[in-house]
N, C-alpha and C positions, 0 to 999 in steps of 0.2 A: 737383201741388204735392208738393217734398218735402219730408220729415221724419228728422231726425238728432235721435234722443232714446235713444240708445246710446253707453257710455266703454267702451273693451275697456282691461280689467284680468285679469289672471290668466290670459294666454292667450283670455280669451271676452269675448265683447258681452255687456254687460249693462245694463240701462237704468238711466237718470240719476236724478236722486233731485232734483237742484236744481225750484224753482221756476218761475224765469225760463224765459219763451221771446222768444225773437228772433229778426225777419224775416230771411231772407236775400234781397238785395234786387239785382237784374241794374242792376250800377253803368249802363251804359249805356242801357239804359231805365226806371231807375228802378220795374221794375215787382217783383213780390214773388213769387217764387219756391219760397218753403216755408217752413220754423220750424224753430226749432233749442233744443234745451233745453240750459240750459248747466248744468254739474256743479255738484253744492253742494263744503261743507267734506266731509263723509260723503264722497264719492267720493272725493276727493285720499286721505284717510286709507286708505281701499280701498285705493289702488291702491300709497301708500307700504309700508303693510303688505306689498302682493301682491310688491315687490322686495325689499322684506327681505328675506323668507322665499325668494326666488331667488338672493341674493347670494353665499350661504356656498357654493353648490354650483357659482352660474355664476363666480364668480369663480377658481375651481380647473378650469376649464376650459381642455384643452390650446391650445396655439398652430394646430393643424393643425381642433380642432373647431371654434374661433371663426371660421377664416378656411372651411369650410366653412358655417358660419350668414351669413356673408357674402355670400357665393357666392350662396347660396340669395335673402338680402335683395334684393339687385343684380338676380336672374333673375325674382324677384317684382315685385319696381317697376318692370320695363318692360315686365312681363307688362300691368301697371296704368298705363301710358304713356297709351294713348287715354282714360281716365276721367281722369285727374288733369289731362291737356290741356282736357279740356270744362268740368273742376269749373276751374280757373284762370282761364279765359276767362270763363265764364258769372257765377263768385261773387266773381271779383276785377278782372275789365276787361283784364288784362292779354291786348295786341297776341301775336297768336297765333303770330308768332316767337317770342317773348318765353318764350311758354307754352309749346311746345316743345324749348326750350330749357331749360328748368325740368325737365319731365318727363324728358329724356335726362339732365339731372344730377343727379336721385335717385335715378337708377338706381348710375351713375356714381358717387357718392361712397362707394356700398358695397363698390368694386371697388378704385378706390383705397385705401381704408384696408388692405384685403385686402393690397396690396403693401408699404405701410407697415410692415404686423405681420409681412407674411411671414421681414424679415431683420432683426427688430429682435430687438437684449442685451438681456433680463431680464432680467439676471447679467451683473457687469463686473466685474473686479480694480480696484482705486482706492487707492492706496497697500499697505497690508498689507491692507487690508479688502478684502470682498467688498461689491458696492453691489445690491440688489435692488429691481427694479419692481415692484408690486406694485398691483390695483386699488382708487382712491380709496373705493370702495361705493357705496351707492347714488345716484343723479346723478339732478337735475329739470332738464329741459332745457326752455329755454320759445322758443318761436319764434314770431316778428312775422309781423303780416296783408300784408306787400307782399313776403315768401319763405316762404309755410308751410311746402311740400310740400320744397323742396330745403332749409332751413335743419333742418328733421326729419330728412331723413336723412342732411345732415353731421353733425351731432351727433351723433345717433344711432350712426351707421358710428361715430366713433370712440369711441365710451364702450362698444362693443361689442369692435370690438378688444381694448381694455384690459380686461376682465372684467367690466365694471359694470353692472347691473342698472339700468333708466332707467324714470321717468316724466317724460312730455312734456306740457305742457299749451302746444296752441295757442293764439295769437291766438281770443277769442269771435266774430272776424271771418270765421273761417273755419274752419269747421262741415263745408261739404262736401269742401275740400281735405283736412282734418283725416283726414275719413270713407275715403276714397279711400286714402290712406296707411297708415291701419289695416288695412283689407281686406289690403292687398299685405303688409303684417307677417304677420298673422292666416295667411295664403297660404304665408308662408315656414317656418312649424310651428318656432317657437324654443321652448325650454321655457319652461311657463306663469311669469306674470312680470317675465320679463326686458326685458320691455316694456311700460306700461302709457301712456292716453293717457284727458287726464280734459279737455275744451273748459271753459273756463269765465274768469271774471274772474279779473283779476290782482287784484283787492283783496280777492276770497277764496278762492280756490282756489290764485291763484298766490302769497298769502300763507301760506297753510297747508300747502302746499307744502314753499314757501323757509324756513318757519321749523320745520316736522318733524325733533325730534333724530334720526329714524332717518335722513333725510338727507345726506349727507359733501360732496355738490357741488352748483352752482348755475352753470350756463353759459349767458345770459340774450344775445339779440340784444333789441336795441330800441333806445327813446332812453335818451340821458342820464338826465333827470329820474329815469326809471324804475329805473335801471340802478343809481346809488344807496340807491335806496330798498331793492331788494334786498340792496345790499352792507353798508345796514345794521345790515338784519336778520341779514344773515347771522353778524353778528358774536358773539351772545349765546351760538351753539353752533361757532365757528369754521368754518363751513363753508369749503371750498376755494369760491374764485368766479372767473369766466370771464364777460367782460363785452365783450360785442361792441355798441359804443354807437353815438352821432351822429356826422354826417360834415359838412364841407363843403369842399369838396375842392377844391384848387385845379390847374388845368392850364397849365403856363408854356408859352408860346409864345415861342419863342427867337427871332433876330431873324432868323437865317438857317434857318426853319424853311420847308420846302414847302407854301405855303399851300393849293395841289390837294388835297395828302395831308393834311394835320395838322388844316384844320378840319373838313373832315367826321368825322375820328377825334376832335373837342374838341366838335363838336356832339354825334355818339352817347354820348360821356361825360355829357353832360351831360341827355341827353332820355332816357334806357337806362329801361326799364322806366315811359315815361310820364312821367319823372323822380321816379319814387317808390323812389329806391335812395340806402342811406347811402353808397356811394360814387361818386354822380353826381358830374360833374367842374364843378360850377355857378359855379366861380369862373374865369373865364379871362384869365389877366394874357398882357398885348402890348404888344411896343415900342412906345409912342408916336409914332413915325415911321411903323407899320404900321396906326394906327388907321383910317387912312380907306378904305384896302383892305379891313381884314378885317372892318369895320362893312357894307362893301357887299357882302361875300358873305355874310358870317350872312343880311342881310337876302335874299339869293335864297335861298339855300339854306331859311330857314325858311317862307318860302311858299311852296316846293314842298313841304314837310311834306304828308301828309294825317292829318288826326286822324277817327276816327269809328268803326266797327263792330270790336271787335279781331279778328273772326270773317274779316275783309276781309286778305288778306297783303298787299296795298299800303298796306292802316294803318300807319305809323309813331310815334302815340300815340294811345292809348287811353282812357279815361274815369278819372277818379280813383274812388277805392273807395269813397267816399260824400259822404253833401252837408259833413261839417265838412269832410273835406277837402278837398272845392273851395270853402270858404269861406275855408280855412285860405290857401290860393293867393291866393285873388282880396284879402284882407287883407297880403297880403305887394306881389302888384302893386300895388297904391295908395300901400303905402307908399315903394315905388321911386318914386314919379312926385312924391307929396309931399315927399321927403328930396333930388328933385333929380335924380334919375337921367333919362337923356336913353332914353324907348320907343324904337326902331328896330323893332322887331316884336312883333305880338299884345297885349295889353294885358285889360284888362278883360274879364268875359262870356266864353259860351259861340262857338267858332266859328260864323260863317257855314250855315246850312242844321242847326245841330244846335239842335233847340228843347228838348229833352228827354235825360237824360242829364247824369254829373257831369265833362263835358268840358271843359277847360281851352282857352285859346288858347294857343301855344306862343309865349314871351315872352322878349327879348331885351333888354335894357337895358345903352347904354353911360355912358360919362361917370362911373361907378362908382367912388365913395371905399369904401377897403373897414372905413370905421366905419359905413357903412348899415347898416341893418337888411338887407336883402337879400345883403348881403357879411357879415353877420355869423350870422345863422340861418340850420338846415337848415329848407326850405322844403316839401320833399317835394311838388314837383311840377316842371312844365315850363319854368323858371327860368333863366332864362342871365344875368346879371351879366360886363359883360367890363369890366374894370379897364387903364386905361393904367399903363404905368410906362417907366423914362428909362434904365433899365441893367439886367444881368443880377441886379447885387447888390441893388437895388431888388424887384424881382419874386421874388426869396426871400424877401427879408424879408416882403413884403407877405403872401405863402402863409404863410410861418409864425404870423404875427399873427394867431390863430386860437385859439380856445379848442382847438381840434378837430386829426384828426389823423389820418384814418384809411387815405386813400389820397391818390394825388397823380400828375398825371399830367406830364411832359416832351416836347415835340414839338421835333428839331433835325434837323439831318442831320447832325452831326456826332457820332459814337457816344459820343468820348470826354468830349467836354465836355459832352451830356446826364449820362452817367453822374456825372460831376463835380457839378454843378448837383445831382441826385436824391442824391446821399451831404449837402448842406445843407440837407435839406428835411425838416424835422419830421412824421414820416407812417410809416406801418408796412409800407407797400406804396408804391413808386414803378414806374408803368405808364411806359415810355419807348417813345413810337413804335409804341404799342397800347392798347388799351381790354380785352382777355378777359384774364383772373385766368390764373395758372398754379394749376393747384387741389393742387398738390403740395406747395406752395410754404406757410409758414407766413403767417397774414391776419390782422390786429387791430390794433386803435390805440393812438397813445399820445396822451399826452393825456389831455382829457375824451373820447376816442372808443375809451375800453376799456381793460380789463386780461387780460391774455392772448395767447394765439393759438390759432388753428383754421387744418386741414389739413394731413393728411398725418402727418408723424413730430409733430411740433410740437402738432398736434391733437389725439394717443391720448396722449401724455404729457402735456397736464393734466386724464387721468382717469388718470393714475398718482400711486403717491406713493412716494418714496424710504425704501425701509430699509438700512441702515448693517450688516454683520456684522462685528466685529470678533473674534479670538480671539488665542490667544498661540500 
């Protein structure tokens, strides 16, 4: 059994002070794995304190020493590759591509920013003035239970870059990802401070937190509701905020799209991580002339799916992360079937041969009005909605008709008129004729699905903040 009852604050592990312990529980068998003690208010303040008192020194640190702390972060987290693979798989279900994949891109996004900062103007001439970057101060970066380890160290990497002193409090869901990620910090010898990492509730830790005046920034992945709640708070000490929120993402299937190529790249959209990603593509609009085609290859294609062990590399979905959320799933497919929605695949319960485990059946529904409830909430699981519509101009509209707004995917073989099509489409990101992120590239919603952006140059400057020099 193990045990994570240590926050590294100040450079060092030191034990937790909260109360609260909580199972950590192997989503796929349900069985209990170890305890986790989550931080009180007393830690967060620890550790805000522990960046203060780091801020004045590390934020006057040169361009050459931070892209060196970099460097070091980048060669520690894939030192930490095979631990943060085992803690992903084992405490969050995720299919072990999947996890993988995770592990090479916390390595990864310490390296990019490293390029980022390498040719980036602190100093710009801007009419007669001089215009200077400068860093935000200290930054609480909170990151969700279905990306611990890689949304820690996007964030991370670039609040680094930019000079700023961080406390991260993960997801209470993830204790061992958490732990693993620390280590590789810990590993990379930054000065004490400049990173600190406190596990606990968002309703008190990650409140005491968001609302500490020594605080300057709040760059929050999650849902909506949440993302809110923080924005605020933040409001009473004007903290800068960065809100990477809910998704429901629509993928157009153009009329002259290759249905060989384009559904399998609209199903991965759509099942990517289990289907526990805010930019899963779970809404997919089709000519109504193509509906009967491409209703009969979803239906092949999703029963060759295999869902079960994520430890298996021919698993293609994995276990959801705990029992609400496969109750959360199984209350959304009912409500497809009650609201009229026509099953084509998977439906209610656990697959076939899995008796144990919070394993979803991977579920397809057509006939899809997109005022459902299923076309209208992020579902956060294995969800496919596929929506007819009668014209190109129809099928944007419909993607737009969305509270949300965070990514959006295009399938055509015609480059020009995807690209056309993706410039009318309410979204922060349009994927054309792919599903992987350019992670260079600037990420965030509009919408209800955030304020901001993250990655790359876009990403270290909202832990900057503009000063104006003017003289005569």
């Amino acid at each position: 059994m193990r045990t994570f009852d240590q926050n590294y604050i100040d450079g060092a592990f030191i034990p937790v002070t909260g109360d609260e312990l909580v199972d950590i529980v192997d989503p796929a068998t349900e069985q209990v794995l170890g305890h986790a003690r989550l931080a009180s208010r007393e830690d967060a303040r620890r550790a805000v304190e522990a960046a203060m008192r780091a801020q004045p020194a590390f934020g006057h640190t040169s361009v050459d020493e931070r892209i060196a702390m970099l460097g070091r972060l980048q060669a520690a987290m894939l030192a930490h590759a095979d631990a943060l693979l085992e803690a992903t798989i084992t405490e969050y279900g995720g299919p072990v591509a999947r996890a993988q994949w995770v592990a090479s891109y916390a390595s990864q996004c310490f390296g990019d920013a490293a390029r980022a900062l390498s040719s980036y103007a602190f100093e710009r001439p801007v009419g007669g003035s001089i215009v200077v970057m400068e860093p935000v101060g200290v930054s609480a970066l909170f990151a969700p239970w279905n990306s611990t380890a890689g949304t820690m160290a996007s964030k991370l990497a670039a609040a680094i870059a930019a000079g700023c002193a961080a406390v991260i409090k993960p997801s209470e869901l993830s204790p061992w990802q958490a732990h693993v990620v620390a280590r590789a910090i810990h590993a990379a010898a930054l000065p004490p401070g400049v990173v600190n990492i406190v596990t606990g509730r968002g309703a008190d830790v990650g409140a005491e937190i968001g609302t500490h005046p020594g605080v300057a920034k709040l760059s929050f992945t999650g849902s909506t509701p949440t993302g809110k709640l923080i924005a605020r708070a933040a409001v009473d000490t004007m903290k800068r905020v960065s809100l990477a929120l809910t998704g429901k993402s629509a993928s157009l299937l153009l009329d002259d799209a290759d249905l060989e190529t384009a559904l399998p790249l609209a199903l991965g959209a759509a099942f990517m991580n289990s289907g526990q990603a805010c930019v899963a593509g779970t809404r997919l609009l089709v000519p109504r002339a193509r509906m009967p085609e491409v209703a009969e290859r979803l239906r092949s294609a999703v029963a060759a799916l295999r869902v079960g062990d994520p430890r298996d590399p021919a698993i293609a979905i994995g276990p959801m992360v705990n029992r609400a959320q496969y109750e959360r799933v199984q209350h959304f497919i009912r409500r497809g079937v009650d609201q009229g929605a026509t099953l084509i695949a998977g439906g209610e319960g656990r697959p076939d041969g899995l008796d144990c485990g919070w394993f979803v059946r991977p579920t397809v529904f057509v006939d899809v009005r997109n005022d459902m409830d299923i076309a209208r909430e992020e579902i956060f699981g294995p969800v496919l909605s596929v929506l007819p519509v009668d014209s190109e101009d129809e099928a944007i509209a419909v993607a737009n008709d969305s509270p949300y707004g965070l990514q959006a995917y295009v399938f055509s073989t015609d480059a020009a008129r995807a690209r056309h099509v993706a410039s009318r489409l309410q979204a922060g990101t349009v994927l054309i004729n792919r599903v992987a992120p350019d992670l260079l590239a600037p990420f965030g919603g509009v919408k209800q699905s955030g304020v901001g952006r993250e990655f790359g140059v876009a990403g270290m400057e909202a832990f900057l903040e503009t000063k104006t020099l003017t003289s005569d």
